[in-house]
N, C-alpha and C positions, 0 to 999 in steps of 0.2 A: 504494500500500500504506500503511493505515494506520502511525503511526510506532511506534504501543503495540506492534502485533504483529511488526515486522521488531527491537525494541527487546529483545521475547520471545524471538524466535528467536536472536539474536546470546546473548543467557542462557544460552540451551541450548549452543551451538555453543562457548562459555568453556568450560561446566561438560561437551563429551564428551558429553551426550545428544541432539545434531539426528538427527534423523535424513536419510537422504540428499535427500530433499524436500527438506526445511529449506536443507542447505549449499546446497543447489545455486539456492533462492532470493532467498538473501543473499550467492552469486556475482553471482547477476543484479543485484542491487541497488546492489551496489560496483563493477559496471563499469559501471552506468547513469550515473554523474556521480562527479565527480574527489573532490567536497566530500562523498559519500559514505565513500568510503576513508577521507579525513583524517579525518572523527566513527570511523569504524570503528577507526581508531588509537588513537584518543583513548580509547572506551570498552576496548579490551581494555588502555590501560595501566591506567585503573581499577580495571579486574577485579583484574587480577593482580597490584596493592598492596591489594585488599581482604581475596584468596585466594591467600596462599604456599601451596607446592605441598603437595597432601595428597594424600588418595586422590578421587576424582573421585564414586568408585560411593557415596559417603558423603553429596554434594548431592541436597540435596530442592529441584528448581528451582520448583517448583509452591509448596511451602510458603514458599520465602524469596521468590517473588514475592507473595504474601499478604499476609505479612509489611510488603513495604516498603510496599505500597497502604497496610496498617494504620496504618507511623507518621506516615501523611499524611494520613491521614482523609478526603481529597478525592480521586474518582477523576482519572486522568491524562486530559485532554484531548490529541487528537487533535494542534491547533493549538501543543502546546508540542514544541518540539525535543528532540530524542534527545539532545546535548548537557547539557540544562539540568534532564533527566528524572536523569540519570545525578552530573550534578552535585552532585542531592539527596540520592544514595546516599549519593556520598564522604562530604558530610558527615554523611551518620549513623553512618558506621562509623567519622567522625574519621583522617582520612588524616594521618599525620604532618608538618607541612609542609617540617619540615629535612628530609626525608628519605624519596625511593621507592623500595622494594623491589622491583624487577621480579621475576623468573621463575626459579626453582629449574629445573636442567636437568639429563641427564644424557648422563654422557661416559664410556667405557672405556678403562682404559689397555688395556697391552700381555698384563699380567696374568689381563685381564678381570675384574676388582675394579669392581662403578661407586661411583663417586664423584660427589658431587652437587657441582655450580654454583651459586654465587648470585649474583646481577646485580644491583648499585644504581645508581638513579638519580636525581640529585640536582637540585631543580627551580631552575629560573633566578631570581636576585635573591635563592639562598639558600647554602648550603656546607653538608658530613656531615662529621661524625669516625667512621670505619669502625674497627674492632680487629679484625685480621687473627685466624687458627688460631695462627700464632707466637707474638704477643703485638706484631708490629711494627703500627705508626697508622697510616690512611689519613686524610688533608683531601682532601675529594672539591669540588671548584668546580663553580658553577650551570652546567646543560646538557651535565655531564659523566657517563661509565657507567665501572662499574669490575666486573669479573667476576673473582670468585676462588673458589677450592674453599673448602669448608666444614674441611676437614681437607687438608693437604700431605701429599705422599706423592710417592715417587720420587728424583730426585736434585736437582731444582729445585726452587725456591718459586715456581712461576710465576704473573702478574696479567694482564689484560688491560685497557686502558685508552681509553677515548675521550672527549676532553675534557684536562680539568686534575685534575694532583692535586700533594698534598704529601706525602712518605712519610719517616717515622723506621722506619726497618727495623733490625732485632731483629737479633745478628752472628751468624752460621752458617758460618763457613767451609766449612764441607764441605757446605751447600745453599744454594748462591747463590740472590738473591732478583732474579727477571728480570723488568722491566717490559715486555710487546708493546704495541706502539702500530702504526698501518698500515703505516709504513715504517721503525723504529727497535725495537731492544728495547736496554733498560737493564739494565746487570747490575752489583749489589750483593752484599755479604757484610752487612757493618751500615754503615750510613751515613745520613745525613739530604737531599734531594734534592728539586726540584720539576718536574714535568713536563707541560710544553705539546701536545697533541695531538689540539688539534681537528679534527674532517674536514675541514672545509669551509675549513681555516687552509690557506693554502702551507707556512708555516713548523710544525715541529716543534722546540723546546728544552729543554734541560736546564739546569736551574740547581745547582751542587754548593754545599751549604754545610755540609757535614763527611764524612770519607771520603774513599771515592774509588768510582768506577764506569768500569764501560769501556762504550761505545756502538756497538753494530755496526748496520751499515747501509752497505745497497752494498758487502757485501764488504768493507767498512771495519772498522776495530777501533781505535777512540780511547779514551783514555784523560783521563780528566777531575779535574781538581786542584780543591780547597775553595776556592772563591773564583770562578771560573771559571765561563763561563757556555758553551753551543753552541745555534749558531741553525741548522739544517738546510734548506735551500730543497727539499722538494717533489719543486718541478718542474724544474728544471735542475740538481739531484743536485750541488749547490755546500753548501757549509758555513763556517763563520766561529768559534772558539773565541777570546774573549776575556776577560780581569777583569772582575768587576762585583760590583758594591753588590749582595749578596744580598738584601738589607731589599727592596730595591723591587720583586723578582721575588718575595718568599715571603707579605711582607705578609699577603696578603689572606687566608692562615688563621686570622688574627686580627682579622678585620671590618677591616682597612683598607687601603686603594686608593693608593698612593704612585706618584707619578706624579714625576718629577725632569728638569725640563726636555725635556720629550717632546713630539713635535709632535699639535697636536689631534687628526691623523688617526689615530694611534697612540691616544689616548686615547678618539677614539668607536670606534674600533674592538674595544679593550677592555671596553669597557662595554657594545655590542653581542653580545661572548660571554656575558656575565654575566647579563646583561637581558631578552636573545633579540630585543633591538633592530637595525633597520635604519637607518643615520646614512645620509643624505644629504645632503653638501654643494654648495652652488649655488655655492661661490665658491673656485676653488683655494688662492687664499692664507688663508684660514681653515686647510685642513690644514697648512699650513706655520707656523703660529703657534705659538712655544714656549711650554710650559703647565709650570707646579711648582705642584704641590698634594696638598694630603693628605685624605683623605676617611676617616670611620670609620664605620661604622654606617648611613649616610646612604640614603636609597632612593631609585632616580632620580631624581622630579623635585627632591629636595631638590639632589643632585648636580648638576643640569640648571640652578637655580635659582641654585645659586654659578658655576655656572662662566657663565653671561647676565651674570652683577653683578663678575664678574674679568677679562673677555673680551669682545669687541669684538661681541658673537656674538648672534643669539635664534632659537629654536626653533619648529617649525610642527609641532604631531601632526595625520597622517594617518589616514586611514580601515585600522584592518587587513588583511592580506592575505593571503590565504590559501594556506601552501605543502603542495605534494603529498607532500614529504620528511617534513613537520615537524607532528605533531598539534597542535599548539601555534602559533595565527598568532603572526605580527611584524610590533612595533607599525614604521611606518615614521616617522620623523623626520626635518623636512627643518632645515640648518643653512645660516644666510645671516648677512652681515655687519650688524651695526647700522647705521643709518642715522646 
């Protein structure tokens, strides 16, 4: 199948007008090959930072494919990929780069009132400042989603989180403000806090640095002091609360990377969430190397760059790789000791 016309149909299928033909072609086409799906990912995040939610019956998909033929002057070749066709949209409708909008949804309370969702997502090697319906801030970190109502309503303030964030939250005593994450939810009135919740991490954490919060999980209910930091394991449902130097966990809503006598494996690992990088080390004692540094602004390889000229260490970029989870390959990086 040529790529122009499965590239068509996937337009249609966004915009609500295929018709059953259609889905049921660009079924077949997404379970003919794996690196199908991952473009098919990729092109509906585009879509739907191009087109927040509106009315549907409102698309002219015929006329806005015209359209984009028009601002290219050159008809689409066959031989170019769906990826790089789709590429050229983004940048003509200027995609924001701090910051992707996914998908307006909707959800009923109890009431049957709906209330609408919004889902941001924030691309890797970059950060968002969100302002909540309340007035309390979100810092949303690279590779992170943060889903909230457009309006609160009921007796919580509730968010949902995947990824990192930073939150100044607005005080409300009488509607506590609940972070869900897959296995934690955080509960605030007004307080200032950061939190770690990537899927694919073992660990989930809570950094407190004004306030207080209580964290349930596992039937647990802790309670957490300004200063104080909790590391959650996962997978063996263990936890650890202790003191710590907020600066080095809050940093980076301020472009910087503080890193305070940490072992490298702790530091590529970091920078693999950030980056959407894959560290590879050939040599165990490289992880075990203590590392203090402070980074601001800096963009991998400049960071990559200081830490070869600080550290015993040098770097090999691989070919990228393509994952079924992730519309977005990862660059692989392998880490060996200097000679």
């Amino acid at each position: 199948m040529e790529k122009e016309q499965i590239s068509i149909i996937i337009s249609k299928y966004l915009s609500n007008q295929a018709t059953q033909e259609e889905i049921d072609i660009l079924a077949d086409w997404i379970e003919k090959d794996k690196e199908h799906l991952t473009e098919f990912k990729h092109l509906k995040n585009i879509w739907e930072v191009a087109n927040p939610a509106f009315d549907p019956d409102t698309i002219n998909v015929d006329q806005a494919y015209r359209n984009i033929n028009l601002k290219f002057s050159t008809p689409i070749k066959t031989s170019t990929s769906i990826i790089y066709y789709w590429k050229k949209i983004a940048a003509v409708i200027a995609i924001p780069l701090m910051m992707l909008v996914g998908y307006l949804s909707y959800e009923n309370y109890n009431n049957k009132e709906s209330i609408i969702y919004q889902e941001v997502f924030t691309a890797y090697g970059s950060k968002s400042l969100i302002h909540l319906p309340d007035s309390s801030k979100v810092w949303l970190n690279a590779g992170s989603t943060l889903k909230f109502p457009t309006v609160f309503k009921g007796d919580e303030r509730s968010v949902h989180l995947q990824g990192e964030a930073f939150f100044e939250v607005e005080s409300d005593k009488e509607h506590p403000f609940i972070v869900y994450t897959d296995k934690m939810a955080i509960k605030a009135t007004g307080t200032a806090f950061n939190v770690e919740a990537y899927t694919n991490d073992q660990n989930t954490a809570v950094t407190l640095v004004n306030g207080k919060v209580n964290l349930l999980f596992d039937n647990t209910d802790k309670l957490l002091n300004p200063g104080q930091r909790i590391d959650y394991d996962k997978n063996n449902e263990t936890y650890e609360i202790r003191n710590t130097d907020t600066y080095k966990w809050c940093s980076w809503k301020d472009g910087i990377h503080a890193f305070r006598d940490d072992s490298l494996e702790f530091v590529f690992k970091r920078l693999g969430q950030i980056y959407n990088v894959e560290f590879v080390v050939k040599d165990k004692e490289i992880s075990e190397y203590v590392y203090r540094a402070t980074f601001q602004n800096e963009s991998l390889d400049q960071i990559l760059n200081l830490l070869q000229s600080s550290a015993p260490i040098y770097f090999e970029k691989k070919v990228n790789e393509a994952k079924d989870n992730n519309y977005q390959n990862k660059q692989r990086i392998e880490v060996r000791r200097s000679k």
